[in-house]
Steps between C-alpha positions, in 0.01 A plus 500: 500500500639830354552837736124638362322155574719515868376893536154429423461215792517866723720345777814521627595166681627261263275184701180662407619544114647111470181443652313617214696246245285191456611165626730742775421599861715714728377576803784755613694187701493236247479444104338205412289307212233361641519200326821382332505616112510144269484296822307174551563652872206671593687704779663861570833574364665741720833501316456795292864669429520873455764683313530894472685654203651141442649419843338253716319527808427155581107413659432831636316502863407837423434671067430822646890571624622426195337760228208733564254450149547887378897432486452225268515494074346159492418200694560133325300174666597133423342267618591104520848397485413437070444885457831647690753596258837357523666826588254512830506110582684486847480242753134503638320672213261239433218616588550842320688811494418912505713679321484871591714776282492868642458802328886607499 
Protein backbone atom coordinates (compact mmCIF):
# COMPACT_ATOMS: atom_id res chain seq x y z
CA UNK A 1 0.00 0.00 0.00
CA UNK A 2 1.67 3.23 -1.31
CA UNK A 3 1.43 6.81 0.76
CA UNK A 4 -1.82 7.88 -1.73
CA UNK A 5 -3.66 4.42 -1.20
CA UNK A 6 -2.60 4.99 2.92
CA UNK A 7 -3.97 8.87 2.55
CA UNK A 8 -7.07 7.93 0.92
CA UNK A 9 -8.19 5.32 3.86
CA UNK A 10 -8.75 9.16 5.70
CA UNK A 11 -7.38 7.95 9.11
CA UNK A 12 -4.73 8.42 11.18
CA UNK A 13 -4.26 5.29 13.49
CA UNK A 14 -2.31 2.78 11.80
CA UNK A 15 -4.96 -0.31 13.39
CA UNK A 16 -7.81 1.07 11.46
CA UNK A 17 -5.59 1.24 8.05
CA UNK A 18 -4.01 -2.59 8.54
CA UNK A 19 -7.49 -3.18 9.17
CA UNK A 20 -8.50 -2.34 5.80
CA UNK A 21 -5.84 -4.99 4.15
CA UNK A 22 -7.70 -8.20 3.42
CA UNK A 23 -6.92 -11.38 5.24
CA UNK A 24 -5.54 -8.63 8.29
CA UNK A 25 -7.34 -7.39 11.42
CA UNK A 26 -5.97 -4.95 14.00
CA UNK A 27 -8.02 -4.01 16.49
CA UNK A 28 -5.67 -1.24 18.12
CA UNK A 29 -4.31 -4.10 20.87
CA UNK A 30 -3.60 -6.94 18.68
CA UNK A 31 -2.67 -7.83 14.89
CA UNK A 32 -3.91 -10.93 13.87
CA UNK A 33 -5.08 -13.18 10.71
CA UNK A 34 -8.01 -14.58 11.45
CA UNK A 35 -7.27 -17.70 10.11
CA UNK A 36 -3.69 -18.86 9.51
CA UNK A 37 -2.57 -18.03 5.71
CA UNK A 38 -1.75 -21.76 3.86
CA UNK A 39 -2.75 -23.53 7.09
CA UNK A 40 -4.67 -26.83 7.34
CA UNK A 41 -5.16 -24.97 10.94
CA UNK A 42 -8.28 -23.34 10.85
CA UNK A 43 -7.31 -20.98 13.84
CA UNK A 44 -6.04 -17.25 14.62
CA UNK A 45 -2.48 -16.47 14.18
CA UNK A 46 -1.56 -13.80 16.52
CA UNK A 47 2.14 -13.78 15.69
CA UNK A 48 2.25 -11.05 13.30
CA UNK A 49 5.89 -9.24 13.48
CA UNK A 50 6.13 -5.56 12.76
CA UNK A 51 9.15 -3.77 11.53
CA UNK A 52 9.42 0.15 10.98
CA UNK A 53 12.00 1.51 8.51
CA UNK A 54 13.69 -2.03 8.71
CA UNK A 55 14.17 -2.48 12.48
CA UNK A 56 12.07 -4.83 14.33
CA UNK A 57 9.46 -4.39 16.74
CA UNK A 58 8.60 -7.80 17.63
CA UNK A 59 4.41 -8.73 18.15
CA UNK A 60 3.30 -5.34 18.94
CA UNK A 61 0.51 -5.11 21.90
CA UNK A 62 -0.24 -1.87 20.59
CA UNK A 63 0.30 -0.55 16.10
CA UNK A 64 -0.85 2.73 17.00
CA UNK A 65 2.53 3.74 19.21
CA UNK A 66 4.57 2.80 16.70
CA UNK A 67 3.72 5.09 13.41
CA UNK A 68 0.68 7.31 12.99
CA UNK A 69 -0.68 6.41 8.99
CA UNK A 70 0.03 10.18 7.60
CA UNK A 71 3.89 9.68 8.63
CA UNK A 72 4.15 6.73 6.54
CA UNK A 73 5.49 6.32 2.52
CA UNK A 74 4.12 2.84 2.33
CA UNK A 75 2.85 -0.02 4.23
CA UNK A 76 4.01 -3.79 3.07
CA UNK A 77 1.69 -6.99 4.40
CA UNK A 78 2.92 -10.66 4.29
CA UNK A 79 1.13 -12.96 5.19
CA UNK A 80 2.04 -16.84 6.01
CA UNK A 81 5.44 -17.71 6.92
CA UNK A 82 5.84 -18.74 2.64
CA UNK A 83 5.33 -14.97 1.71
CA UNK A 84 7.93 -13.19 4.30
CA UNK A 85 11.02 -12.31 2.61
CA UNK A 86 14.22 -13.55 3.90
CA UNK A 87 15.49 -10.16 4.90
CA UNK A 88 12.20 -9.87 7.36
CA UNK A 89 12.11 -13.69 8.53
CA UNK A 90 12.91 -13.44 12.37
CA UNK A 91 12.06 -15.81 14.97
CA UNK A 92 8.16 -15.85 15.27
CA UNK A 93 7.20 -14.46 11.86
CA UNK A 94 5.16 -17.23 10.80
CA UNK A 95 2.18 -16.14 10.74
CA UNK A 96 3.09 -12.86 8.84
CA UNK A 97 4.84 -9.68 9.02
CA UNK A 98 3.94 -5.61 8.46
CA UNK A 99 6.44 -3.88 7.17
CA UNK A 100 5.95 -0.12 7.64
CA UNK A 101 8.55 2.55 5.90
CA UNK A 102 7.99 6.33 6.89
CA UNK A 103 8.01 9.16 4.85
CA UNK A 104 11.68 10.42 5.81
Amino acid sequence: MLQNDIESRGDNRLSRVLSTVPGLRADGDYIYVPRAVGSSINRTCDGIVVFLDGVSYGMVSDVDRIARSADLAAIEVFLGASSVPKALAVPMSGCGVVALWSKR
